[in-house]
C-alpha positions as CSV (number, residue, x, y, z in Angstrom):
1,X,60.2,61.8,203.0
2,X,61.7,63.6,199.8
3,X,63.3,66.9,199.9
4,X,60.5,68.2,197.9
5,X,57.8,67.3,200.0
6,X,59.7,68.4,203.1
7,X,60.0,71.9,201.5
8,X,56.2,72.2,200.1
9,X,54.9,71.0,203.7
10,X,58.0,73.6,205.2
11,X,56.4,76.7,203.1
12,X,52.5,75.4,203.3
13,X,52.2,75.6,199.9
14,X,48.4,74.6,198.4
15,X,48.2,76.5,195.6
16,X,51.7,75.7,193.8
17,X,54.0,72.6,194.6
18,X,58.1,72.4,194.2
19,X,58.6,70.2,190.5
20,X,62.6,70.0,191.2
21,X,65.2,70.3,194.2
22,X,68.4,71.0,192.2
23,X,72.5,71.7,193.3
24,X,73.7,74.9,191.5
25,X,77.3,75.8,192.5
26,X,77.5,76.1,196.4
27,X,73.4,76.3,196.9
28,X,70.4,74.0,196.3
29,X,68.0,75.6,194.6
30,X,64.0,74.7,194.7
31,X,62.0,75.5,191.8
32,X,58.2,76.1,192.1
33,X,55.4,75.6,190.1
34,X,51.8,76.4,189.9
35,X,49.1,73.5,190.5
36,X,46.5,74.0,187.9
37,X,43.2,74.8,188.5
38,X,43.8,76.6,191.6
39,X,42.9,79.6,192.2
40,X,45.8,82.6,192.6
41,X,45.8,84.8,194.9
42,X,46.3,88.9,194.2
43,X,49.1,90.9,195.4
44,X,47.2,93.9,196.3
45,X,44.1,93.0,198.2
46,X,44.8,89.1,198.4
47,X,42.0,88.1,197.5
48,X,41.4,84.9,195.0
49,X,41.3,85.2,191.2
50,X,40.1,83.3,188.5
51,X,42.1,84.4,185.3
52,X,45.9,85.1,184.5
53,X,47.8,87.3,182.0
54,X,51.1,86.0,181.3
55,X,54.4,85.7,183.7
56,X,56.5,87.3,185.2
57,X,60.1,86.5,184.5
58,X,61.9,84.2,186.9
59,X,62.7,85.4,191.0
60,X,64.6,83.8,193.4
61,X,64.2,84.2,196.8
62,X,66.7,83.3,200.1
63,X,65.4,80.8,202.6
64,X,66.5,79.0,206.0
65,X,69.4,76.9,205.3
66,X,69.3,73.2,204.4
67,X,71.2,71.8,206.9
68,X,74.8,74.0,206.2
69,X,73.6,74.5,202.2
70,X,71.5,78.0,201.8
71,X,68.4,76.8,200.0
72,X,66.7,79.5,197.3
73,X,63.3,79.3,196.4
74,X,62.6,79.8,192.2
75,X,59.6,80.9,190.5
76,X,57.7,82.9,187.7
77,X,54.8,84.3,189.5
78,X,51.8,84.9,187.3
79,X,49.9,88.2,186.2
80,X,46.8,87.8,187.7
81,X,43.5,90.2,186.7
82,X,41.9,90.9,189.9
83,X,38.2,92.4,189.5
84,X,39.2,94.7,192.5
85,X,42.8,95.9,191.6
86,X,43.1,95.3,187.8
87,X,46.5,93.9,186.3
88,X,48.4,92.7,189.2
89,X,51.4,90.1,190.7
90,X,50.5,87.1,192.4
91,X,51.1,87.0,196.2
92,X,53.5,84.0,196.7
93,X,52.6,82.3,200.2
94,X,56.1,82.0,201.2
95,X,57.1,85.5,201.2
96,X,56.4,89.3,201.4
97,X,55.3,91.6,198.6
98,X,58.8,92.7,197.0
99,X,60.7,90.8,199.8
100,X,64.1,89.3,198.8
101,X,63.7,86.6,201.0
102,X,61.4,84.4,203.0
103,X,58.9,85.1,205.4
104,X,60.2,82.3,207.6
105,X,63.8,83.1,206.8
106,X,62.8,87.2,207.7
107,X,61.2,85.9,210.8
108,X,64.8,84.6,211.8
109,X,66.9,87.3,211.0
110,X,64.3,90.1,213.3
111,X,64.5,87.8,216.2
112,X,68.5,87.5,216.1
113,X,68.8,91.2,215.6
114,X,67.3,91.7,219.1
115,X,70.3,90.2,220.5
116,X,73.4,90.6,218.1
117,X,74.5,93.5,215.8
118,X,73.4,93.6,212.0
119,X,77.1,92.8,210.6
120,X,76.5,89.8,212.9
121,X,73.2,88.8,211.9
122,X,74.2,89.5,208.3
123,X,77.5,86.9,208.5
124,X,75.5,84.1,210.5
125,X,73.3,84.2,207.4
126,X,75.0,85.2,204.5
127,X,73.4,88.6,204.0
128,X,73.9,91.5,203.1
129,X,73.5,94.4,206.1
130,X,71.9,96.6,204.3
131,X,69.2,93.4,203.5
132,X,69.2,92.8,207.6
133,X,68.4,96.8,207.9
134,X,65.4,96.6,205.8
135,X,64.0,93.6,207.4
136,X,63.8,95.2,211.0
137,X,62.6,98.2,209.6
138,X,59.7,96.4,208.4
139,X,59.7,93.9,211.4
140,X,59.6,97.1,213.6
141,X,56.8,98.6,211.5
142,X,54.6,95.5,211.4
143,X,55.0,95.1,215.3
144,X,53.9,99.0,215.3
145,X,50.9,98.0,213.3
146,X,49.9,95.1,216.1
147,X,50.9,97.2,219.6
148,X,47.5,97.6,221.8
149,X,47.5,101.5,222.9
150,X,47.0,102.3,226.3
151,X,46.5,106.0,227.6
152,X,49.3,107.8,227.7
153,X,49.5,110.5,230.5
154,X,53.0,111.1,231.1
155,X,55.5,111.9,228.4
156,X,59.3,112.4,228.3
157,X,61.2,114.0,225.1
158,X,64.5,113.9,224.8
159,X,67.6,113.5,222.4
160,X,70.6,110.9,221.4
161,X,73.3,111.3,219.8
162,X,73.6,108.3,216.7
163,X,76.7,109.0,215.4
164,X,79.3,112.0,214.9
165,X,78.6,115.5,213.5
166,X,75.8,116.4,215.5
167,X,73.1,113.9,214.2
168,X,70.4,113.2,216.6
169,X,67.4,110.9,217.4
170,X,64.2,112.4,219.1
171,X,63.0,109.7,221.0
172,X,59.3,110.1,223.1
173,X,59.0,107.3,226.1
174,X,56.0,106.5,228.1
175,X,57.2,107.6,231.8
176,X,54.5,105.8,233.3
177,X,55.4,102.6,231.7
178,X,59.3,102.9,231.3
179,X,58.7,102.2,227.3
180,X,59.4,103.8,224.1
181,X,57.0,105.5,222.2
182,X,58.4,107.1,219.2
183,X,61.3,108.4,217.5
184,X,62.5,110.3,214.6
185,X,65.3,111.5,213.1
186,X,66.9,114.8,214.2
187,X,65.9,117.0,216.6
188,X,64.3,119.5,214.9
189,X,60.8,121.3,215.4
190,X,59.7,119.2,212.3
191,X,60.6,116.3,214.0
192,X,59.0,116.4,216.8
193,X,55.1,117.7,214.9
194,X,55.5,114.8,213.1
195,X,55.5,112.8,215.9
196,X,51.7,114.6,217.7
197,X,50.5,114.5,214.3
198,X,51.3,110.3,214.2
199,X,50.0,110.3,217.7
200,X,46.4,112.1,216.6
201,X,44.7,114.6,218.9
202,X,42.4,112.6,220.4
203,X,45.3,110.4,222.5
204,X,47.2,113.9,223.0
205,X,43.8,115.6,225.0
206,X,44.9,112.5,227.4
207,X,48.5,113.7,228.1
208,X,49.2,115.7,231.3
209,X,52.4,116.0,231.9
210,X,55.2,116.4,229.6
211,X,59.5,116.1,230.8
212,X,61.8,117.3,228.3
213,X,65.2,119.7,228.2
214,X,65.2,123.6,227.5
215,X,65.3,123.3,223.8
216,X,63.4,125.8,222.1
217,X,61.6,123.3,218.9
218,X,60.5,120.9,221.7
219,X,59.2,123.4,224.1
220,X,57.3,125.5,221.3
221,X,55.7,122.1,220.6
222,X,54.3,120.9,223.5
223,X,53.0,124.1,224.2
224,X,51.5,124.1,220.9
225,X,50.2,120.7,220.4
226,X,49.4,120.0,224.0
227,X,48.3,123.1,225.3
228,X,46.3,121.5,228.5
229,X,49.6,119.6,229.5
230,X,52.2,121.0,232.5
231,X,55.7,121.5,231.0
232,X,58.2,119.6,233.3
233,X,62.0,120.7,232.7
234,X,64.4,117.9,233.9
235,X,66.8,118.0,237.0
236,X,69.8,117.7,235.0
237,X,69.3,120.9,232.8
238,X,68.3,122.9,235.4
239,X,71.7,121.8,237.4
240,X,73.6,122.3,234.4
241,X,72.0,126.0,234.0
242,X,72.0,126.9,237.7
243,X,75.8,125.9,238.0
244,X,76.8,127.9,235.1
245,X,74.8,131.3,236.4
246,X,76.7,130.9,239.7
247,X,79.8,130.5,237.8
248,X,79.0,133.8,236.2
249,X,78.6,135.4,239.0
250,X,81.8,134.2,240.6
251,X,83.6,135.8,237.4
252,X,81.9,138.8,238.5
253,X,83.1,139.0,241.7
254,X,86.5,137.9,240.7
255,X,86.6,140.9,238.5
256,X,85.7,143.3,241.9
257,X,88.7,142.0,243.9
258,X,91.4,144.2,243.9
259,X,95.1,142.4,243.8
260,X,95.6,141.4,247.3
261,X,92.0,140.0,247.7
262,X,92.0,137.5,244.9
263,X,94.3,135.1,246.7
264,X,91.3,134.8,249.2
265,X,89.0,133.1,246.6
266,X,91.5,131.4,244.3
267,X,90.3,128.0,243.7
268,X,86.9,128.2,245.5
269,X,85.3,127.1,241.8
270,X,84.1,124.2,243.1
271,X,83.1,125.2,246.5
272,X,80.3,128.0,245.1
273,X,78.8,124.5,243.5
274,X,78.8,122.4,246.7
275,X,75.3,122.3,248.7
276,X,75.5,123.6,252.1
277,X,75.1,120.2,254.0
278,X,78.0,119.3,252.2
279,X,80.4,122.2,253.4
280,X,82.8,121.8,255.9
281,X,83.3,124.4,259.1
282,X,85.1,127.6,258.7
283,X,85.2,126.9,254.8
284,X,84.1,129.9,253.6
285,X,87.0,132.8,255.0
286,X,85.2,135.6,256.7
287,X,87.0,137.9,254.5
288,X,85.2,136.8,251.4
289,X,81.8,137.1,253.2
290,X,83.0,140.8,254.7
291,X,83.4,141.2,250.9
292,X,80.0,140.3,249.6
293,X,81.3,137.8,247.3
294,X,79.3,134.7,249.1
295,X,76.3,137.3,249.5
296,X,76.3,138.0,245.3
297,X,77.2,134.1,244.5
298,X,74.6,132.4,246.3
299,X,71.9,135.5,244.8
């Protein structure tokens, strides 16, 4: 079978057919050419046309590699005058609208990038990483585009810290389901509306219950866009906020000790932060109880 043939029946080509497999420098390059008479295709709505208006000038896109050669695919798409969309490009079969590179070749790089970092990806196929970033963005937003909805009842909001300086992903899971729903960049009250707005109000009547932290811009949301849910705050940042108010307090009392008495309570920090099942007898002196300082710490 010739290379040319192997490549045409490779891309499913029916409308155009590859006229030359070339060697330019360290590549092989495939040029592409329209069979006439047949009937284009438009970019826009993708449907067929019947007429043409001139070329574009010549694009080059990346492909799978030909054994350890990168192969890239050559062409002048046509102008095409669709009676839908007007003046428009034609939609080549073997890759996207404005894409750099092949569908197939796309399709590679997505399913690598689930398992290795994008410098990785990028050096196991001689791209750039900035060209591997765009395609998962789109492979994420196409995959977006196919997911089947279920119900969602239980939500949980919370942050991550992406990198330093105190930048932040909101990210929304699906407790029920242990899976991600949505996220967004920052953490910010805008963030987090543009998330219910995505979501619609008819799948957020559905909601119930919503876990998230005590910070104010996603608080004020729920309770606005889901008013019918209950507002669950999570175990973690109400142990982080009870420990510091008995803290506090401990200060307090510190403060009421006169000289003598402070030796008494000196380095009982952790102790006031212990649960009771977990205190050993006669741990607590019965001088610090005679003076009120386990009574106010444990208020």
């Amino acid at each position: 079978m010739l290379v040319a043939t192997c490549i045409r029946k490779g891309l499913r080509l029916k409308a155009h057919r590859v006229v030359v497999v070339r060697e330019e420098e360290d590549v092989i390059v495939a040029e592409i050419e329209r069979i006439k008479q047949r009937r284009l295709r438009c970019s826009g709505c993708g449907g067929e046309v019947k007429h043409t208006a001139g070329r574009r000038p010549l694009r080059r896109w990346r492909d799978l590699r030909l054994r350890d050669r990168p192969l890239v695919l050559a062409s002048q798409p046509y102008r095409v005058r669709c009676p839908r969309c007007g003046g428009r490009v034609e939609r080549v079969p073997w890759a996207a609208r404005w894409a750099r590179v092949t569908t197939a070749l796309a399709r590679a790089v997505a399913l690598l990038a689930r398992k290795l970092s994008w410098a990785e990806v990028a050096a196991h196929f001689g791209l750039d990483w900035k060209t591997v970033a765009a395609i998962v963005r789109e492979a994420a937003v196409a995959g977006l585009k196919l997911r089947r909805w279920r119900p969602l009842h239980v939500l949980g909001i919370d942050e991550v810290s992406r990198a330093k300086g105190q930048r932040y992903l909101t990210l929304v899971y699906d407790l029920e389901r242990g899976c991600l729903v949505g996220a967004g960049d920052g953490r910010t009250r805008e963030t987090i509306d543009a998330f219910f707005r995505w979501l619609g109000p008819r799948r957020a009547r559905a909601i119930r219950v919503v876990c998230c932290d005590m910070w104010d811009p996603y608080v004020d949301a729920v309770r606005t866009h889901l008013p019918q849910a209950t507002l669950v705050f999570d175990r973690f940042h109400l142990g982080q906020h009870l420990n510091r108010a008995v803290d506090t307090v401990r200060r307090w009392a510190w403060r009421q000790l006169t000289g003598a008495e402070r030796p008494v309570v000196k380095r009982t920090r952790w102790l006031w932060l212990k649960n009771p099942w977990n205190l050993k007898p006669k741990v607590v002196s019965p001088d610090v109880v005679k003076k009120g300082i386990a009574r106010e710490t444990s208020r």
